[in-house]
BAMAR-563417 format. One record per residue: residue number from 1; x, y, z of N, C-alpha, C, O in turn. Coordinates in nm, 3 decimals. Atoms other than C-alpha are relative to their C-alpha. Layout:
{NUM; {X; Y; Z}; {X; Y; Z}; {X; Y; Z}; {X; Y; Z}};
...
***
This chain:
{1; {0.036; -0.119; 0.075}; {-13.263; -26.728; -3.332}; {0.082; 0.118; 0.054}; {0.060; 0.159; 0.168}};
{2; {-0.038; -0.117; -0.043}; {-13.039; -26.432; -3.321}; {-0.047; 0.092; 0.077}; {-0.168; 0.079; 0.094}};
{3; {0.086; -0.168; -0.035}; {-13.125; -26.080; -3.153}; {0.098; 0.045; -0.086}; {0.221; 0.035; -0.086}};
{4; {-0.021; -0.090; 0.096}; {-13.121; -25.870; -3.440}; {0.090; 0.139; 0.073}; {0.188; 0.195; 0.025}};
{5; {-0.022; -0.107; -0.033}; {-13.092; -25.587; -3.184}; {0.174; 0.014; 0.059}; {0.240; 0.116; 0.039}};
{6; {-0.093; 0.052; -0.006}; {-12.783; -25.716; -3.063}; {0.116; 0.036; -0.109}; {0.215; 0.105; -0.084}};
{7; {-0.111; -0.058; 0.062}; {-12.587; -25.681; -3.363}; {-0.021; 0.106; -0.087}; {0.054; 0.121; -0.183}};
{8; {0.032; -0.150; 0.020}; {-12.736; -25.348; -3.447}; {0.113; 0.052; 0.086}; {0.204; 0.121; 0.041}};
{9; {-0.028; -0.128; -0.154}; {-12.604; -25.199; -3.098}; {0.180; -0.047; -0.055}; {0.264; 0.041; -0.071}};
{10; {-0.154; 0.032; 0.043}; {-12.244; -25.408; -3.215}; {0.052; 0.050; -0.103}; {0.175; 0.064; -0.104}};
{11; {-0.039; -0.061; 0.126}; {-12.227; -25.257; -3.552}; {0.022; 0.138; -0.003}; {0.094; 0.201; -0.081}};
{12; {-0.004; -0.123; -0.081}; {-12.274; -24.954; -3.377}; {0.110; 0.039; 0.041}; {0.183; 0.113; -0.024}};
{13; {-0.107; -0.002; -0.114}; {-12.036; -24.949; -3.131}; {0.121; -0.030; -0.058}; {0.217; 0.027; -0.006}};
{14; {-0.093; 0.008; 0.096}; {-11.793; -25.073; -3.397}; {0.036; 0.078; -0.088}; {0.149; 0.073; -0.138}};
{15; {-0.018; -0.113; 0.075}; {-11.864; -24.765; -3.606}; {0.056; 0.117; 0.060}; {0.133; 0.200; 0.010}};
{16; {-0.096; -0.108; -0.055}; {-11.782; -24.547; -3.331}; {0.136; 0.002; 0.019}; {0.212; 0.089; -0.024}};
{17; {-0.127; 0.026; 0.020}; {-11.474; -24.712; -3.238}; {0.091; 0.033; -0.116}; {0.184; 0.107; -0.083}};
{18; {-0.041; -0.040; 0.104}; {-11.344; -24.670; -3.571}; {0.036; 0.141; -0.023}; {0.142; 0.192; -0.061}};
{19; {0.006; -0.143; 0.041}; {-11.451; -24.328; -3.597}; {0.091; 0.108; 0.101}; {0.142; 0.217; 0.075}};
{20; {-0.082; -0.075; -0.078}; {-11.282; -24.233; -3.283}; {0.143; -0.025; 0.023}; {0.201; 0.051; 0.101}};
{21; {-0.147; 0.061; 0.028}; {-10.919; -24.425; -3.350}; {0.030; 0.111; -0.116}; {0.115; 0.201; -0.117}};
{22; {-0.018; -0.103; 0.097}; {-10.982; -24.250; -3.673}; {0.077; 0.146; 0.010}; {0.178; 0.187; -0.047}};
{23; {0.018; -0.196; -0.022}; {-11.017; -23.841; -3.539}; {0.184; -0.011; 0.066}; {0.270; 0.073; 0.038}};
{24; {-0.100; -0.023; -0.090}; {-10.703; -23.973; -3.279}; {0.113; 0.021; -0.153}; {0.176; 0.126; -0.166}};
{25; {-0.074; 0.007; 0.085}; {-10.504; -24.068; -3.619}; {0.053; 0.130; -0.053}; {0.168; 0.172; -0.050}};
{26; {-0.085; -0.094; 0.059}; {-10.529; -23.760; -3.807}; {-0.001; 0.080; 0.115}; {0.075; 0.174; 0.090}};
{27; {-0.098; -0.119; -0.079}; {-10.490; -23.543; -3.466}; {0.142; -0.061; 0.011}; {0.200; 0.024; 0.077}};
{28; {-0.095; -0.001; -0.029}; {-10.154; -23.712; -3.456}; {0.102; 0.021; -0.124}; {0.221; 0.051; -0.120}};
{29; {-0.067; -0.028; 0.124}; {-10.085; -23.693; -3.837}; {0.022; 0.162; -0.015}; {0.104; 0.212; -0.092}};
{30; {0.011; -0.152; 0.035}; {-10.166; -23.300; -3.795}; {0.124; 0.068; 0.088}; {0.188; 0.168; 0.057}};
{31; {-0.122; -0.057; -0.121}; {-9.903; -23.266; -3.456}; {0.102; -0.029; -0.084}; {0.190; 0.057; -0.079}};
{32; {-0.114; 0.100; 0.051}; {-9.662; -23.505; -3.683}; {0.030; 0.137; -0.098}; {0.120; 0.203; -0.046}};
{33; {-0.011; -0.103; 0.063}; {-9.672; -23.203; -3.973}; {0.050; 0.109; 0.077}; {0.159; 0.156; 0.044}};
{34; {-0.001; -0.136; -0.101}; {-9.677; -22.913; -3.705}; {0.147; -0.025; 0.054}; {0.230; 0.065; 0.047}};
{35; {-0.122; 0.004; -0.078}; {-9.374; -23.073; -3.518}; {0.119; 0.030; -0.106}; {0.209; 0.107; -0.073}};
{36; {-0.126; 0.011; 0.121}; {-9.130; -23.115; -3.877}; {-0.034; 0.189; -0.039}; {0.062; 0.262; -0.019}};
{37; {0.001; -0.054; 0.039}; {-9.274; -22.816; -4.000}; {0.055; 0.133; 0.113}; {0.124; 0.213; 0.048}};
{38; {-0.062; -0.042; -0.097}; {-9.170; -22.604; -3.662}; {0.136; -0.003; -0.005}; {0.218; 0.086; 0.018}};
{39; {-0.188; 0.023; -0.029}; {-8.826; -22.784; -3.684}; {0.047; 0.088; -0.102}; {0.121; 0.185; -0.084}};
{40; {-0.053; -0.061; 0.152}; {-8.771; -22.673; -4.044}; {0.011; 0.136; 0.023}; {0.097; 0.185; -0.051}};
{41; {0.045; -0.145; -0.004}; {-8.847; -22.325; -3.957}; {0.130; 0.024; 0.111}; {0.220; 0.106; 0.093}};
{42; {-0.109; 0.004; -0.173}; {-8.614; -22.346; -3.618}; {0.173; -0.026; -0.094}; {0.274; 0.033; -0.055}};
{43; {-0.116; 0.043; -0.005}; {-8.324; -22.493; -3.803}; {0.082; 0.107; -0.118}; {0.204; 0.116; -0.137}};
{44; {-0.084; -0.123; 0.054}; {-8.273; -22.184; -4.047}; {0.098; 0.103; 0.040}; {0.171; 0.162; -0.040}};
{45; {-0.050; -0.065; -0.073}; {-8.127; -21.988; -3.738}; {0.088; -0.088; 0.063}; {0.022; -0.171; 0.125}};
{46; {-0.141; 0.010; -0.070}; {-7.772; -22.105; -3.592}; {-0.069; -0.021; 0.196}; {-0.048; -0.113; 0.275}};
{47; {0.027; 0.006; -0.156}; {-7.924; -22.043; -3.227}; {-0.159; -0.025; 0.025}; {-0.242; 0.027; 0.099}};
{48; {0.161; 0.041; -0.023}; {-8.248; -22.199; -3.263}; {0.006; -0.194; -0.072}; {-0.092; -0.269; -0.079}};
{49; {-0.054; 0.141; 0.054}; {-8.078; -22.561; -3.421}; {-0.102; -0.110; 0.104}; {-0.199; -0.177; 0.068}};
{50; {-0.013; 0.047; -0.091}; {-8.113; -22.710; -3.104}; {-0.159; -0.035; -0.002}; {-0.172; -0.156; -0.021}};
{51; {0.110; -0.020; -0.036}; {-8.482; -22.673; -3.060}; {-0.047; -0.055; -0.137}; {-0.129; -0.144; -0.116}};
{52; {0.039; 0.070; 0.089}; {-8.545; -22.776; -3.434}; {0.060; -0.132; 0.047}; {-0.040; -0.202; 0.062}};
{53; {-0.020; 0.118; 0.014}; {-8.383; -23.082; -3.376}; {-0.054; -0.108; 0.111}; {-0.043; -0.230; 0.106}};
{54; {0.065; 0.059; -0.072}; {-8.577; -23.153; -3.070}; {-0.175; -0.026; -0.083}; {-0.221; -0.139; -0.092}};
{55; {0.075; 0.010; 0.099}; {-8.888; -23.090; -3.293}; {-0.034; -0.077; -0.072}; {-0.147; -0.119; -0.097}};
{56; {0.003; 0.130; 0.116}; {-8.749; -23.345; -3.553}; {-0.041; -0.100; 0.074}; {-0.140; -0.167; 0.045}};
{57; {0.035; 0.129; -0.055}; {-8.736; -23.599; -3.298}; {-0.136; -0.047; 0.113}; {-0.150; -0.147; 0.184}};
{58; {0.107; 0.039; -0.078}; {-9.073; -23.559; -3.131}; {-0.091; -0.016; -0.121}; {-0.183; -0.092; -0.091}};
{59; {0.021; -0.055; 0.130}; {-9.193; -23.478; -3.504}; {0.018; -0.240; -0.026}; {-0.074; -0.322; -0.026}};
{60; {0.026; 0.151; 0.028}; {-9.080; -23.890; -3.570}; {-0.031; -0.087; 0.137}; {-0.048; -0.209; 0.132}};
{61; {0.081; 0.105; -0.114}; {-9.196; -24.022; -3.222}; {-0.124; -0.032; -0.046}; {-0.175; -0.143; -0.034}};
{62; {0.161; -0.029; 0.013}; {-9.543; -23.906; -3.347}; {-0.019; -0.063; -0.143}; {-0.131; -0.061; -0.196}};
{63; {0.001; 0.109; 0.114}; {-9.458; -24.130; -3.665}; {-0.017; -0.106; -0.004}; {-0.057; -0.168; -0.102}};
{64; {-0.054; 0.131; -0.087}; {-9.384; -24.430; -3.433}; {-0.172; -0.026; 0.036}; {-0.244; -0.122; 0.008}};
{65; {0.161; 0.018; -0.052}; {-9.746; -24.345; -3.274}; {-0.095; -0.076; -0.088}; {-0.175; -0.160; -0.048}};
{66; {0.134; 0.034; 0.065}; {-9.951; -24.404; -3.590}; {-0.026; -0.153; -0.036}; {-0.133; -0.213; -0.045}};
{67; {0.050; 0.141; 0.003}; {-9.886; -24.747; -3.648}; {-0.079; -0.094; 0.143}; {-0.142; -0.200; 0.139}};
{68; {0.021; 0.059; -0.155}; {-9.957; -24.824; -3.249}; {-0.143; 0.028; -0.007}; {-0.208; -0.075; -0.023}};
{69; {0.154; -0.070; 0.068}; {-10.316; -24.632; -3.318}; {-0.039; -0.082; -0.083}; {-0.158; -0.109; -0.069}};
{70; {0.093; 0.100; 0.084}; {-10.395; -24.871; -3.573}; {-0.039; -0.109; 0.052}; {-0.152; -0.156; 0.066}};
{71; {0.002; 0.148; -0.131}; {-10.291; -25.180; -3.349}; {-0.079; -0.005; 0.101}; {-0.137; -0.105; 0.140}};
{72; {0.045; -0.019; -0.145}; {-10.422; -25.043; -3.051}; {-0.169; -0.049; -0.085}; {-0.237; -0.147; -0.053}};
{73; {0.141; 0.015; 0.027}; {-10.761; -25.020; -3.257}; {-0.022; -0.092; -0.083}; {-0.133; -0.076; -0.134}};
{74; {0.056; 0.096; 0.051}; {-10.771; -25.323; -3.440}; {-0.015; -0.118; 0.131}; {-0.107; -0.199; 0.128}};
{75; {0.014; 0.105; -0.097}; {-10.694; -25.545; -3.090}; {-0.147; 0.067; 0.032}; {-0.244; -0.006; 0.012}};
{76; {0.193; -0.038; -0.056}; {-11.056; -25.314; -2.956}; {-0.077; -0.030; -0.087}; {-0.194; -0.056; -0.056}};
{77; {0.140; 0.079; 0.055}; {-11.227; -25.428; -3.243}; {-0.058; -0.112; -0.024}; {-0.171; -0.142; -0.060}};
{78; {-0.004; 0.133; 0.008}; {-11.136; -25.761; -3.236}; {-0.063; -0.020; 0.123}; {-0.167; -0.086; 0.115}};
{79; {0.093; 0.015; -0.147}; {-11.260; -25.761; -2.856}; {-0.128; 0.045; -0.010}; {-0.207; -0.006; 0.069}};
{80; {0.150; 0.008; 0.060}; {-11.585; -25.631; -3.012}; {-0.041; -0.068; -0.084}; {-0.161; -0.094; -0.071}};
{81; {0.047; 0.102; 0.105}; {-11.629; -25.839; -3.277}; {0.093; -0.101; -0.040}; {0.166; -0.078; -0.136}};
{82; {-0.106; 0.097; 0.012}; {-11.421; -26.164; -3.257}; {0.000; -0.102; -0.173}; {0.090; -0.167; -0.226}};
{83; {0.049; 0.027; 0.123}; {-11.592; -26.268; -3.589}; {0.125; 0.057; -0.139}; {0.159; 0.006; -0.245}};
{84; {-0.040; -0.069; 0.117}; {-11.390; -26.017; -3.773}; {-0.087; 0.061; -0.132}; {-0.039; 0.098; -0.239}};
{85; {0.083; -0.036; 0.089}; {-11.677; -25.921; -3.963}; {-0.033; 0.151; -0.038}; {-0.121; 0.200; -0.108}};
{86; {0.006; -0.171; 0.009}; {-11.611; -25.542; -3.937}; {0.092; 0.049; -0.125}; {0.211; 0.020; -0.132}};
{87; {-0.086; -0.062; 0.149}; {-11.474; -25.383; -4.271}; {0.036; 0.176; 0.043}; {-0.016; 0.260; 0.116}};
{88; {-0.088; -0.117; -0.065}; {-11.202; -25.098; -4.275}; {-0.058; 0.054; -0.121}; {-0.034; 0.170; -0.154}};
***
């Protein structure tokens, strides 16, 4: 006989997870905007190039991130629930 309570506290704990991969996602989708949109602004000026184009390229590191954020949080949910029974 199951414990009910058991996969209460797992369904749980699976909702947070989610929810907190989630918040990391769009804070990195919001830096990812902030960084291009910085560059763009930087690269109108001749002596400010330099600094947009560092921008651009931290701007697509933080592009690189979001798929790793998904990965990262589907291997933790799989270590919570090996079932796979958690829906995205």
């Amino acid at each position: 006989m199951p414990d009910s309570k058991l996969t209460i506290d797992t369904g749980h704990h699976v909702l947070v997870v989610k929810n907190r991969y989630l918040l990391l996602a769009r804070i990195n989708d919001i830096l990812t905007g902030l960084w291009f949109v910085a560059g763009s602004f930087l690269f109108l000026s001749d002596s400010t190039k330099l600094l947009g184009t560092i921008f651009f390229i931290i701007g697509s590191i933080e592009l690189l991130i979001r798929p790793v954020i998904q990965i990262v949080r589907d291997v933790h949910l799989k270590r919570i629930d090996p079932s796979g029974q958690h829906h995205d």
